[in-house]
gemmi code that builds the backbone of each chain (N, CA, C; Angstrom):
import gemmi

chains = {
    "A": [
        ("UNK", (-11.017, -1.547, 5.520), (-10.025, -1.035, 4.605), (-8.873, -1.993, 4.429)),
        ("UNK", (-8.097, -1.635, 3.240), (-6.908, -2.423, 3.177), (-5.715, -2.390, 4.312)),
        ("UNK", (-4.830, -3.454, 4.347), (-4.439, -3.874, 5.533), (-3.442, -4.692, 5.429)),
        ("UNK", (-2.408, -4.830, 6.183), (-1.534, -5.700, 6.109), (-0.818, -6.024, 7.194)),
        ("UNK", (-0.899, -7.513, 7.938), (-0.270, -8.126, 9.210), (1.008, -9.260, 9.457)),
        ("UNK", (1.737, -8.606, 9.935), (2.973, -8.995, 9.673), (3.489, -9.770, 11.454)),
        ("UNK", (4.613, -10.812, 11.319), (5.039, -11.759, 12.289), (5.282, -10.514, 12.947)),
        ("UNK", (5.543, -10.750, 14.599), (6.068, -9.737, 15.192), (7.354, -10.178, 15.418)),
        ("UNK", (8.308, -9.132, 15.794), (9.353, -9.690, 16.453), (9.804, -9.421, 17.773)),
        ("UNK", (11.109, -9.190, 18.445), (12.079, -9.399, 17.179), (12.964, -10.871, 17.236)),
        ("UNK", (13.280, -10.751, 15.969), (13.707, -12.656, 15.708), (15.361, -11.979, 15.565)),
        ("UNK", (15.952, -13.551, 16.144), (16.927, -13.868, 16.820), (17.433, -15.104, 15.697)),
        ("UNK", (18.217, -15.372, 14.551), (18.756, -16.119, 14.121), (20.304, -16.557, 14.573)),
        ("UNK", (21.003, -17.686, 14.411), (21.768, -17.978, 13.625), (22.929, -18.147, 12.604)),
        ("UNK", (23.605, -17.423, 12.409), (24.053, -17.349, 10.644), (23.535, -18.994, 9.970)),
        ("UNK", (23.423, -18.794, 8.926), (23.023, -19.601, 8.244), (21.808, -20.514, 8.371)),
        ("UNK", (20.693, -20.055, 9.266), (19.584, -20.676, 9.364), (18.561, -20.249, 8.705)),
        ("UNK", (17.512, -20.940, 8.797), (16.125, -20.758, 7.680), (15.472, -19.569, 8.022)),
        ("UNK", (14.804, -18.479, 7.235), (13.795, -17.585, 8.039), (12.954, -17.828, 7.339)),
        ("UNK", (11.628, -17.657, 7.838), (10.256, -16.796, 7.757), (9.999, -15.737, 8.276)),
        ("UNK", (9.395, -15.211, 7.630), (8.249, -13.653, 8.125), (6.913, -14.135, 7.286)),
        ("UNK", (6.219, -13.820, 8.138), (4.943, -14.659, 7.804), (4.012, -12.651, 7.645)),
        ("UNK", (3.456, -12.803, 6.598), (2.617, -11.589, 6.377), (1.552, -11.714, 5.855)),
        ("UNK", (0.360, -11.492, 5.803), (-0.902, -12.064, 5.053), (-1.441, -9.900, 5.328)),
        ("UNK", (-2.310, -10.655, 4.771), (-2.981, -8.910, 3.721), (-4.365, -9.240, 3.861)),
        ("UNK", (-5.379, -8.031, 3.556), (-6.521, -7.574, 3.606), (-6.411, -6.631, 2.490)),
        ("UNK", (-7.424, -6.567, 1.300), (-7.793, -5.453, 0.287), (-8.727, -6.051, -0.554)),
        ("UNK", (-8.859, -4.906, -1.169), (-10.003, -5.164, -2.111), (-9.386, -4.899, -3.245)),
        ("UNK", (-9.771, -5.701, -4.265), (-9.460, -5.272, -5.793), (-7.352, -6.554, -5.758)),
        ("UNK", (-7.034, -5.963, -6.549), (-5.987, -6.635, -6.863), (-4.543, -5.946, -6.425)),
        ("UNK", (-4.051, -6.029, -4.799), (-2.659, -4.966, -4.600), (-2.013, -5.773, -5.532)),
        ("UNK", (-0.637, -4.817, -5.547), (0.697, -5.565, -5.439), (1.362, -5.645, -4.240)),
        ("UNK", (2.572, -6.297, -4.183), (3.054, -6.814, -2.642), (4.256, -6.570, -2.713)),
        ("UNK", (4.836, -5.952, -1.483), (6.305, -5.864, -1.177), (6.777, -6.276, 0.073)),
        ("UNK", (8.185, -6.203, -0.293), (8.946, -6.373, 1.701), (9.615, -5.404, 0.905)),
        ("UNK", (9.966, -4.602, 2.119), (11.066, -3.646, 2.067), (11.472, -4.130, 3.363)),
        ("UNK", (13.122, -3.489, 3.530), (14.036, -3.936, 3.967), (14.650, -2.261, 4.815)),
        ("UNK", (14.859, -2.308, 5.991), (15.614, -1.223, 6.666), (16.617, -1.625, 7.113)),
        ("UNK", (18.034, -1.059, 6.211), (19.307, -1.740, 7.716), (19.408, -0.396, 8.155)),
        ("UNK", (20.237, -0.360, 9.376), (20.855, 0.374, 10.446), (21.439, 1.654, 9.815)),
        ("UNK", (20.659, 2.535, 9.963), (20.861, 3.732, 9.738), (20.831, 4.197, 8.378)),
        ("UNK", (19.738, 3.431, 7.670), (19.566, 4.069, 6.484), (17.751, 3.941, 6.341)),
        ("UNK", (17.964, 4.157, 4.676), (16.317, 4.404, 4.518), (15.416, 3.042, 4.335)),
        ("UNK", (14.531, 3.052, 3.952), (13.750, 1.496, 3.370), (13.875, 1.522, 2.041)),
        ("UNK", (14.639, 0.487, 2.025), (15.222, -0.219, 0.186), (14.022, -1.385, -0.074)),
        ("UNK", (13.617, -1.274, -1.535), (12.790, -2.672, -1.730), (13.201, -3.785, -1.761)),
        ("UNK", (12.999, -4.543, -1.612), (13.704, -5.915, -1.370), (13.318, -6.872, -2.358)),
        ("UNK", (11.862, -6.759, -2.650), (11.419, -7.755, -3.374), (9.935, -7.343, -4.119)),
        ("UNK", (9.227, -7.681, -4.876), (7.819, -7.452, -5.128), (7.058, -7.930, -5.926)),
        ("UNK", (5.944, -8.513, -6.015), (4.803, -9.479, -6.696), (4.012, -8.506, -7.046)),
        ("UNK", (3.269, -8.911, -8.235), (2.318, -7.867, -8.968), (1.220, -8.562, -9.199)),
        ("UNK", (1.130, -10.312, -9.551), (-0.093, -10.897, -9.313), (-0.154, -12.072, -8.490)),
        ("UNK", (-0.998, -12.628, -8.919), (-1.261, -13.993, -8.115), (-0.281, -14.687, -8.632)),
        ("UNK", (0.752, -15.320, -7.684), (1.372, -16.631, -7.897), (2.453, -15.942, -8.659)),
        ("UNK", (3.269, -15.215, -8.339), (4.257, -14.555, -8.638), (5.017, -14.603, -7.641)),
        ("UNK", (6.162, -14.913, -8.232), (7.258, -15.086, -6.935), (7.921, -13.873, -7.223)),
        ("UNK", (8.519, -12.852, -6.095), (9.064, -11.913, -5.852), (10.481, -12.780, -5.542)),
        ("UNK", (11.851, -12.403, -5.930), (13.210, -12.656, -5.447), (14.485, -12.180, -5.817)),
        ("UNK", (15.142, -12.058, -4.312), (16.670, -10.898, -4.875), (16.854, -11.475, -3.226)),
        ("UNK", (18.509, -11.030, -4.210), (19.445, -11.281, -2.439), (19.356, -12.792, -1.771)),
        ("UNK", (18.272, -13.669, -2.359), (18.391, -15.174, -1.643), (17.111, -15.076, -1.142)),
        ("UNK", (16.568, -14.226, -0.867), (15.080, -13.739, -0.235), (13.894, -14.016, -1.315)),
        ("UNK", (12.830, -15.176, -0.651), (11.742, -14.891, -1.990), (10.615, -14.766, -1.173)),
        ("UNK", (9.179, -14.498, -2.005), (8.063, -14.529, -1.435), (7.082, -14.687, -2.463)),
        ("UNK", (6.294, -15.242, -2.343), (5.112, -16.057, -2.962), (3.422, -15.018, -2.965)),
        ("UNK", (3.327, -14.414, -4.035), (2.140, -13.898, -3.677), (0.793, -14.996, -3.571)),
        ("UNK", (0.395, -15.088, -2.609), (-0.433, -16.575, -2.691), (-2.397, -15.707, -2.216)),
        ("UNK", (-2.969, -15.861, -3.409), (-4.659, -15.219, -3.626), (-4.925, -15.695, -2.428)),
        ("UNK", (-5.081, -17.416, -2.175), (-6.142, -17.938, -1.537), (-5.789, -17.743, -0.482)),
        ("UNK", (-4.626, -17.590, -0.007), (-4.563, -17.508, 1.676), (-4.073, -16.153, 2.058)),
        ("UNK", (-4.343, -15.208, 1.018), (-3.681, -13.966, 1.029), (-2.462, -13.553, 2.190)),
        ("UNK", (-1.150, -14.379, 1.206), (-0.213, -14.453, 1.749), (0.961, -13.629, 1.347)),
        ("UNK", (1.926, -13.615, 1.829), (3.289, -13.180, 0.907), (4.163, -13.191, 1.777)),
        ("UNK", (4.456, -14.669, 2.735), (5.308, -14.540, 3.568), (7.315, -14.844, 2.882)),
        ("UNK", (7.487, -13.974, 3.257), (9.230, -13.907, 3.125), (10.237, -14.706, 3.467)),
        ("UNK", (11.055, -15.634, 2.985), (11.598, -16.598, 3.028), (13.217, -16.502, 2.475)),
        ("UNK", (14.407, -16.983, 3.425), (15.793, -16.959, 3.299), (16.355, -18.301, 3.748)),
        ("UNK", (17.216, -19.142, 2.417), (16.798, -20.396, 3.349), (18.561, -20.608, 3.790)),
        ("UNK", (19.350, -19.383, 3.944), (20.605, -19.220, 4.775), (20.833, -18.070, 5.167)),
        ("UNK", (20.401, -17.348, 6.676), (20.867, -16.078, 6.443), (22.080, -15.476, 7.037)),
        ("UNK", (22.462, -14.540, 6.517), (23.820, -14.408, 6.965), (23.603, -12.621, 8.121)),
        ("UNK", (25.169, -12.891, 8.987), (24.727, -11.104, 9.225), (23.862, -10.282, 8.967)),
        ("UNK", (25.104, -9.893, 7.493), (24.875, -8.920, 6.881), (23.241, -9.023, 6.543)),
        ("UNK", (22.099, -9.694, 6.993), (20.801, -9.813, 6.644), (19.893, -9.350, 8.065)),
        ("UNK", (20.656, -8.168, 9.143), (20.172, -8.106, 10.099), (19.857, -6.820, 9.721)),
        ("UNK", (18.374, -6.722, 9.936), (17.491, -5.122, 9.679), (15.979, -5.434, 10.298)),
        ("UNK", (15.683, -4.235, 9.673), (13.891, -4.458, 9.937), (13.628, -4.594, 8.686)),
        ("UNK", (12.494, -5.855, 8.605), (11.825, -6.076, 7.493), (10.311, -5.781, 7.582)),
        ("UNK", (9.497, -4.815, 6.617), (8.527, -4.211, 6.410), (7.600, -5.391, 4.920)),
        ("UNK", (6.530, -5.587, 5.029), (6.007, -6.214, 4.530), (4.744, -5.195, 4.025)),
        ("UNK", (4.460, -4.841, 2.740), (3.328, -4.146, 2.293), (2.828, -3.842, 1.089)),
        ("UNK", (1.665, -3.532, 0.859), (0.591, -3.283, -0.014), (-0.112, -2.139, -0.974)),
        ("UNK", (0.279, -2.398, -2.177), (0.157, -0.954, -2.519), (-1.484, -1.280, -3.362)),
        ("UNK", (-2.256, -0.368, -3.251), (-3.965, -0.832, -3.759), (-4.023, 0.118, -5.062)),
        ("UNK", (-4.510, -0.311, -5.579), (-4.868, -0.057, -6.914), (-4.754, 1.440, -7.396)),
        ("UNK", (-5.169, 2.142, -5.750), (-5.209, 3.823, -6.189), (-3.507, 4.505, -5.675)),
        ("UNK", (-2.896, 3.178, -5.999), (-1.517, 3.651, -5.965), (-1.046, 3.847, -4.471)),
        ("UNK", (-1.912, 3.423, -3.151), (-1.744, 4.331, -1.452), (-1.073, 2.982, -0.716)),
        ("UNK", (-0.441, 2.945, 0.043), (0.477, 1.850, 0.154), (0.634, 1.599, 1.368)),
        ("UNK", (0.149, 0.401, 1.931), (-0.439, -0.051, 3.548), (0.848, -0.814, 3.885)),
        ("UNK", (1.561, -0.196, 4.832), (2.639, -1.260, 5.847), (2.477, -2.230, 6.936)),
        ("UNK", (2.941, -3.047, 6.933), (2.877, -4.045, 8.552), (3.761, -3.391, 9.432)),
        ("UNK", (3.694, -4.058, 10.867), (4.756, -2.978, 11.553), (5.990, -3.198, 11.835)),
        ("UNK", (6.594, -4.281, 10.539), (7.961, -4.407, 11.218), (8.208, -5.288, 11.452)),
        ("UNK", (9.166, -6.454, 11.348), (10.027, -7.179, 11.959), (11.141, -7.282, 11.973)),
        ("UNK", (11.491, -7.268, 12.943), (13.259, -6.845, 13.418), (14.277, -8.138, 13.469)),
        ("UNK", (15.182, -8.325, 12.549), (15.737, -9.653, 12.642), (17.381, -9.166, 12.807)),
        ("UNK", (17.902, -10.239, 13.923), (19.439, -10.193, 14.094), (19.637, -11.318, 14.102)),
        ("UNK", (20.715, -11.617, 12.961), (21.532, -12.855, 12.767), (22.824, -12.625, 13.659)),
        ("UNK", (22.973, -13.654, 14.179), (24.306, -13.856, 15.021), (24.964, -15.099, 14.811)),
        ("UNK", (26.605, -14.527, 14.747), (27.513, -15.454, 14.114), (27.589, -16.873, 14.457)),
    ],
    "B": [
        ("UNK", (23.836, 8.563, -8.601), (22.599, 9.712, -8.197), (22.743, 9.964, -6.576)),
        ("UNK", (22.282, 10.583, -6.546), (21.678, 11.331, -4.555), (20.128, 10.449, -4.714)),
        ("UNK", (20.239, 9.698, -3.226), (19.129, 9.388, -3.077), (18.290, 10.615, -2.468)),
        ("UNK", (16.918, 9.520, -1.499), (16.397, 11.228, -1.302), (17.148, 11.727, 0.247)),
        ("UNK", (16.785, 12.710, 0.622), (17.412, 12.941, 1.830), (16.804, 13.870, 2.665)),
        ("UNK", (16.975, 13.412, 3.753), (15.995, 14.018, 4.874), (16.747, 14.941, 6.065)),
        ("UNK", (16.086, 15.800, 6.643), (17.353, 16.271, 7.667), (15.960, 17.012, 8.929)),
        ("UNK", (16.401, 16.819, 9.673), (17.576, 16.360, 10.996), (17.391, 14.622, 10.384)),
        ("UNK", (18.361, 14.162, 10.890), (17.858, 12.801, 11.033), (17.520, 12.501, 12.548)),
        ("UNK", (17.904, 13.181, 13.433), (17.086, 12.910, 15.190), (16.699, 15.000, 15.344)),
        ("UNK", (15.783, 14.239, 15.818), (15.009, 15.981, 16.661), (14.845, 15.615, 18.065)),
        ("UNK", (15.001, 16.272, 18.847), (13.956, 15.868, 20.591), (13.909, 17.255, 20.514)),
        ("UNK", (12.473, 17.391, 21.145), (12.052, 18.570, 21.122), (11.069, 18.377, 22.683)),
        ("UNK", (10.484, 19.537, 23.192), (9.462, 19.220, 24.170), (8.073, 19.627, 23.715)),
        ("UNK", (7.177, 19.026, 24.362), (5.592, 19.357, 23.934), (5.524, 20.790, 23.674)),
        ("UNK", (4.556, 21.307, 22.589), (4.233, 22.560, 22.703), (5.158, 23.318, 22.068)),
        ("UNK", (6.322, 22.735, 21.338), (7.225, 23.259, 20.819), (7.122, 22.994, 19.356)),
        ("UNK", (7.604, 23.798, 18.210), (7.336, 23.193, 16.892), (9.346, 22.314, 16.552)),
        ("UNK", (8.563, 21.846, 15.693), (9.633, 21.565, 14.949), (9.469, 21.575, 12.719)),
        ("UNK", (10.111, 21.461, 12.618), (9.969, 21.315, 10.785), (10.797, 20.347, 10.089)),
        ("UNK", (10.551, 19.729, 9.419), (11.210, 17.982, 8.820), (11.363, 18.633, 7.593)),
        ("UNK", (12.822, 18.092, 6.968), (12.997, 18.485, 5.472), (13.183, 17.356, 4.465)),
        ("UNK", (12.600, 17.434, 3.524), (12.525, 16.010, 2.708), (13.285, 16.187, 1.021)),
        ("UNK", (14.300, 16.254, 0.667), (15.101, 16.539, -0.790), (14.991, 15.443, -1.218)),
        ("UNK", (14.079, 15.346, -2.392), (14.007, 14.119, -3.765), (14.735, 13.601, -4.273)),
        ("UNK", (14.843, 12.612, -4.834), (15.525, 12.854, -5.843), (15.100, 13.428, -7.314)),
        ("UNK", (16.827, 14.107, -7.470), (16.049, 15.500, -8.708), (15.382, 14.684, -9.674)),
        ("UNK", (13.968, 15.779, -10.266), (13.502, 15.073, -10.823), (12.146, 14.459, -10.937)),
        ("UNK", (12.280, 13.853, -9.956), (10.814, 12.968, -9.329), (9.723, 14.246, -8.737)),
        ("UNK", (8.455, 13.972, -9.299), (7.544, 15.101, -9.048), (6.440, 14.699, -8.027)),
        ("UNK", (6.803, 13.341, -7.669), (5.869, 12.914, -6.700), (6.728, 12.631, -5.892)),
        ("UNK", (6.339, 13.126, -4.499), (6.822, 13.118, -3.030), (5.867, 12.775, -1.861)),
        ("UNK", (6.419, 11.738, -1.395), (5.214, 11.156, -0.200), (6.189, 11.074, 1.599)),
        ("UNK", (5.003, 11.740, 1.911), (5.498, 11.421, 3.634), (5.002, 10.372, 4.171)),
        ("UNK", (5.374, 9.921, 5.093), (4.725, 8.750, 5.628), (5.457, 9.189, 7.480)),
        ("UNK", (4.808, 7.939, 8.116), (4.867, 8.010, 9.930), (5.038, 6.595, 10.019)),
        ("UNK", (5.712, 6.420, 10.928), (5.938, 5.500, 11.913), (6.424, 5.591, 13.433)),
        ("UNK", (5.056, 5.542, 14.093), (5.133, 5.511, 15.120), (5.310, 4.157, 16.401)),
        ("UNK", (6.104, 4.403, 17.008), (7.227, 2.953, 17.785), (6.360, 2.106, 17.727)),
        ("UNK", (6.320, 0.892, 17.698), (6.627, -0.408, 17.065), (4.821, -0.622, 16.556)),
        ("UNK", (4.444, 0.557, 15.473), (3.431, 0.247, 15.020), (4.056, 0.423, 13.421)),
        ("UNK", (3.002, 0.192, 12.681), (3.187, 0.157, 11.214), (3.440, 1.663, 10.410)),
        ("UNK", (3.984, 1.805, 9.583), (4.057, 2.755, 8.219), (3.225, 3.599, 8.033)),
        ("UNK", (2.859, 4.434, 8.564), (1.701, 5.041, 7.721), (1.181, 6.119, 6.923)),
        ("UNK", (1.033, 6.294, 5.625), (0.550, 7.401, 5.171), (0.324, 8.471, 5.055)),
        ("UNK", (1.376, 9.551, 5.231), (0.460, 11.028, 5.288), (0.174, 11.759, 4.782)),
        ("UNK", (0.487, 12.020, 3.330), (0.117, 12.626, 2.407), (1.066, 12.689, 1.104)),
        ("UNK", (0.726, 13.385, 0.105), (1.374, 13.040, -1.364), (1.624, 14.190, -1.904)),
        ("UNK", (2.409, 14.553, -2.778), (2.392, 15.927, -3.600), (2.888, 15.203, -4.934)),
        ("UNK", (2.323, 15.946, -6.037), (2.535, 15.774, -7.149), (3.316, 17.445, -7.180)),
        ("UNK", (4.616, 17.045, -7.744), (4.997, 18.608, -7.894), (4.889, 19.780, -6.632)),
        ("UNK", (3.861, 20.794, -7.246), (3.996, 21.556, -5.391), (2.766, 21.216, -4.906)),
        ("UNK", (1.585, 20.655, -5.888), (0.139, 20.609, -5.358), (0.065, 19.180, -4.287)),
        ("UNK", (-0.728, 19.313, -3.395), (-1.395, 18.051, -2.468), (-2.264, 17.292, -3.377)),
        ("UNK", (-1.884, 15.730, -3.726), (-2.599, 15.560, -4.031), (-3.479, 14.983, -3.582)),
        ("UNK", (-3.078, 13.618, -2.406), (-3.885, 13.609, -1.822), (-3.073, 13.633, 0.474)),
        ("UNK", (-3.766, 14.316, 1.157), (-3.352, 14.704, 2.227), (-4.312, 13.804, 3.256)),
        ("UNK", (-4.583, 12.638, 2.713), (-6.130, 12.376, 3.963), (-5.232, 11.217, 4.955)),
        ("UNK", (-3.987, 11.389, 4.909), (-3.286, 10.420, 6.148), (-2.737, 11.264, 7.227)),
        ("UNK", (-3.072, 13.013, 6.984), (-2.335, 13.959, 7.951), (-3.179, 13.675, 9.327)),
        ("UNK", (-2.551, 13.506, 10.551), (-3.619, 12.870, 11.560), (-4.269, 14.215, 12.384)),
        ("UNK", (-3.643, 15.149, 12.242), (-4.610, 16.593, 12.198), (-4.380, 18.026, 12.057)),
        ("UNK", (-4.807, 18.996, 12.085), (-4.185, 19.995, 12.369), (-3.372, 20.973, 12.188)),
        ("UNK", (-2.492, 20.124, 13.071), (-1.416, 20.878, 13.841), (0.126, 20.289, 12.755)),
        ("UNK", (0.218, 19.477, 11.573), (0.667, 19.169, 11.010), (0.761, 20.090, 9.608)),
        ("UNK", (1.468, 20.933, 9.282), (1.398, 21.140, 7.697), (2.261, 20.713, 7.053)),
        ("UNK", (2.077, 20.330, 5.336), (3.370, 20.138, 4.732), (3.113, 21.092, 3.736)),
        ("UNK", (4.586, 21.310, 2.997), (4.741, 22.729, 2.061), (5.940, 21.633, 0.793)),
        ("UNK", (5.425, 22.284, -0.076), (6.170, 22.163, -1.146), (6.533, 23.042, -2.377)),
        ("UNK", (7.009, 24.450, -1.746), (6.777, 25.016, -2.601), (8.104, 25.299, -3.612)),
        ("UNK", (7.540, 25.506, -4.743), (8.330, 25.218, -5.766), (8.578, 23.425, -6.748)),
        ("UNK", (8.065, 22.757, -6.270), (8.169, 21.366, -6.473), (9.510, 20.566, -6.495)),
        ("UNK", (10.259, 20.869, -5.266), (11.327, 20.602, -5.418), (11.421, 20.310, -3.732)),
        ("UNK", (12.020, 20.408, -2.761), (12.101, 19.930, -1.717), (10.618, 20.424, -0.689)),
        ("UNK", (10.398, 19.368, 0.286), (9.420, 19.463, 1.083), (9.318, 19.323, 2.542)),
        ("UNK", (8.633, 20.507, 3.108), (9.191, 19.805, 4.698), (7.423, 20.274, 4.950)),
        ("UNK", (8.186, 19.463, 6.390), (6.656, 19.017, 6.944), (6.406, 19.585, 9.117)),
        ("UNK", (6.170, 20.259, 9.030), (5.575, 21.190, 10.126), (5.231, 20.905, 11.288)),
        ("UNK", (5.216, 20.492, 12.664), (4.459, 19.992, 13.341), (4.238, 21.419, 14.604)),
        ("UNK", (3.187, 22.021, 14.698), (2.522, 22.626, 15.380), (1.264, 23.169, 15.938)),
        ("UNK", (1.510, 22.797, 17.916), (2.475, 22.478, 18.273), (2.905, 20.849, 18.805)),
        ("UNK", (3.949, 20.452, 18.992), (3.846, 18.918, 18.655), (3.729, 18.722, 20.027)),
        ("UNK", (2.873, 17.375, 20.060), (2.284, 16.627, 21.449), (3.088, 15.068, 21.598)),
        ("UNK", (3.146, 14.450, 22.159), (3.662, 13.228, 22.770), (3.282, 12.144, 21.762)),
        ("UNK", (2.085, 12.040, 21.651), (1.989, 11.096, 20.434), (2.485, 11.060, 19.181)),
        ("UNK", (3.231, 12.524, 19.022), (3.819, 12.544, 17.308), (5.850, 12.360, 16.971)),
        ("UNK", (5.428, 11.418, 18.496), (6.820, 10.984, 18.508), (7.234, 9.544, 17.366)),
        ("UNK", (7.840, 9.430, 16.887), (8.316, 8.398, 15.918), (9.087, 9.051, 14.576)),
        ("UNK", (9.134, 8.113, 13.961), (9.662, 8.172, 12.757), (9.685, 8.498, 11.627)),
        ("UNK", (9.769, 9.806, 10.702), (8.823, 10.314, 9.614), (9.561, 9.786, 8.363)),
        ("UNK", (9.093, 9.245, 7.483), (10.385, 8.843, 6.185), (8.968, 9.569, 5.095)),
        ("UNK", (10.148, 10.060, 4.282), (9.638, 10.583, 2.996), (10.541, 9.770, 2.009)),
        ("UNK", (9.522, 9.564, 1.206), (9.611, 8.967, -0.212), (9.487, 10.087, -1.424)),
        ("UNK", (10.096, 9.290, -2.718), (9.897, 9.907, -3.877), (9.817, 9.211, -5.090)),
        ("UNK", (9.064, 9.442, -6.377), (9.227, 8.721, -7.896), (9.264, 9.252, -8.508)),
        ("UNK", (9.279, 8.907, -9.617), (8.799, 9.554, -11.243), (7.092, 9.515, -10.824)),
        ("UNK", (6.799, 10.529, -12.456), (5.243, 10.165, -12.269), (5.109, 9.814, -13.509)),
        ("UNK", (4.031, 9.161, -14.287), (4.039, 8.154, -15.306), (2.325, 8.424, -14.979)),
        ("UNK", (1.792, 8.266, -16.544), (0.442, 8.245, -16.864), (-0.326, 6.643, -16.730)),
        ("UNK", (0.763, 5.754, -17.354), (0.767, 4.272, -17.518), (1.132, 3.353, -16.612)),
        ("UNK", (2.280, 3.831, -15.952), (3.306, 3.524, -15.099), (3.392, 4.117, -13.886)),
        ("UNK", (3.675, 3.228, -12.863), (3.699, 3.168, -11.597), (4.972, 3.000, -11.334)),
        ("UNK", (5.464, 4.218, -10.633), (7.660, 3.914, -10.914), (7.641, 3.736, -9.131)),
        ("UNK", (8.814, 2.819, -9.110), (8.818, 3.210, -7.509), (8.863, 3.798, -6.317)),
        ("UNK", (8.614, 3.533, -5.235), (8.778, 4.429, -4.579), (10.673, 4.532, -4.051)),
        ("UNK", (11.743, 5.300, -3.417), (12.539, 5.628, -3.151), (12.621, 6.201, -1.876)),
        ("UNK", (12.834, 5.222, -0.619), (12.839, 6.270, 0.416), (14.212, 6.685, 0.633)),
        ("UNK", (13.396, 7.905, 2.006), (15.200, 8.259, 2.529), (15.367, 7.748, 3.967)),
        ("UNK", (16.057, 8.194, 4.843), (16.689, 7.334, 6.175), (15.575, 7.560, 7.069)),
        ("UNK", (14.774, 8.932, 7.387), (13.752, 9.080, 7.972), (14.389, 10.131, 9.130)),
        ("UNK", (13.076, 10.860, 9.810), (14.056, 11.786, 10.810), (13.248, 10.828, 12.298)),
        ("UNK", (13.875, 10.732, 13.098), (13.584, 10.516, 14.673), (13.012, 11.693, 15.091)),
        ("UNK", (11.800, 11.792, 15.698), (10.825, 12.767, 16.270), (10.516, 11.876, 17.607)),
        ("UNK", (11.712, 12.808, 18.435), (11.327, 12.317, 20.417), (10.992, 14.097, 20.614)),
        ("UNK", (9.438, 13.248, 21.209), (8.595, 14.584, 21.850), (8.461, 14.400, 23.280)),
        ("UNK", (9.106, 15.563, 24.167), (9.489, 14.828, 25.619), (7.911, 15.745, 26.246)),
    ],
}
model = gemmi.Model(1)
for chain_id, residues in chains.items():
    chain = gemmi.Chain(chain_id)
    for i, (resn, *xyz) in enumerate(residues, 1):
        res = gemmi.Residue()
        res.name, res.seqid = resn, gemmi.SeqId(i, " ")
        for name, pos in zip(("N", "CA", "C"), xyz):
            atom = gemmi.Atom()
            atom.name, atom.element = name, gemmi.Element(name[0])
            atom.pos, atom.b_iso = gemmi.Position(*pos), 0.0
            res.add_atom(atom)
        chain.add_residue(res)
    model.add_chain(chain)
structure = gemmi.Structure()
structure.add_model(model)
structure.setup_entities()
């Protein structure tokens, strides 16, 4: 079944250093792709999202690359600040609309 | 607008005990989805309502879980009676529904479910 595997954490930045979240996928047929974003004490906001191949998803400084061949869509910030400390959710919604999550990666930027 | 909103946002409860999760839409939106997350595993699925009907329920992991929607307007979700494993995180979502269109999803904060 469809599927989606995400970096574990939890990651420890910086302010102003590079991130990755590395996420690659499993499905059949053609998903679309998201990160959603959890800060501290609220709900999961979308962050970003690709609909085909080779579509770049980007907001907030955050992009991600829907990439076919290596069925990728890893998440990329190339300064992050604080205010960019949450859990980031990486996932897959399949064609019949049902929407597969990774489990999370937990990132704290420090000043 | 009111996003959606969930309440309790923490429960602890003990085994064998019920509890009930409440999930408010935003007004409007006729599709409402629950989902689980259980500690440091992934998101997962538990069922959908279009309005008050199920449409589809095949992520409920058994049972002892019901969800209700009646009236098509707020939804809560049942656990009895709850066991140790149905400890984590429940977030409900909500959208528009669209024939053509796929509107997003909208979550809310989620409730904390500690089952001692």
């Amino acid at each position: 079944g469809d599927s989606v595997t995400q970096m574990e954490g939890p990651v420890t930045l910086s302010e102003e250093a590079f991130l990755t979240i590395n996420c690659t996928y499993t499905a059949t047929g053609y998903p679309s792709l998201f990160w959603y974003v959890q800060y501290p004490g609220e709900g999961l906001q979308l962050l970003l999202k690709a609909t085909k191949a080779d579509d770049k998803g980007s907001n907030k400084g955050f992009e991600a690359t829907y990439r076919k061949e290596t069925t990728s869509f890893h998440l990329e910030k190339g300064s992050v600040q604080v205010s960019d400390s949450a859990v980031y959710f990486c996932a897959l919604r399949d064609t019949g609309n049902q929407f597969y999550f990774g489990t999370g990666t937990s990132l704290t930027v420090i000043p | 607008e009111a996003g959606v909103t969930q309440f309790p946002s923490h429960s602890v409860i003990e085994k064998g005990q019920t509890v009930t999760l409440r999930c408010d839409p935003i007004s409007g939106h006729d599709n409402l989805y629950w989902y689980r997350r259980v500690m440091g595993k992934e998101i997962k699925f538990l069922l959908h309502f279009v309005k008050e009907s199920k449409q589809d329920e095949s992520g409920m992991p058994n049972n002892r879980f019901l969800a209700e929607r009646t009236g098509g307007t707020y939804s809560t979700l049942k656990v009895q009676p709850a066991e140790l494993e149905d400890s984590g995180v429940y977030f409900c979502a909500s959208s528009q529904r669209g024939t053509r269109v796929i509107y997003e999803q909208y979550f809310g904060p989620g409730t904390r479910l500690t089952v001692t």
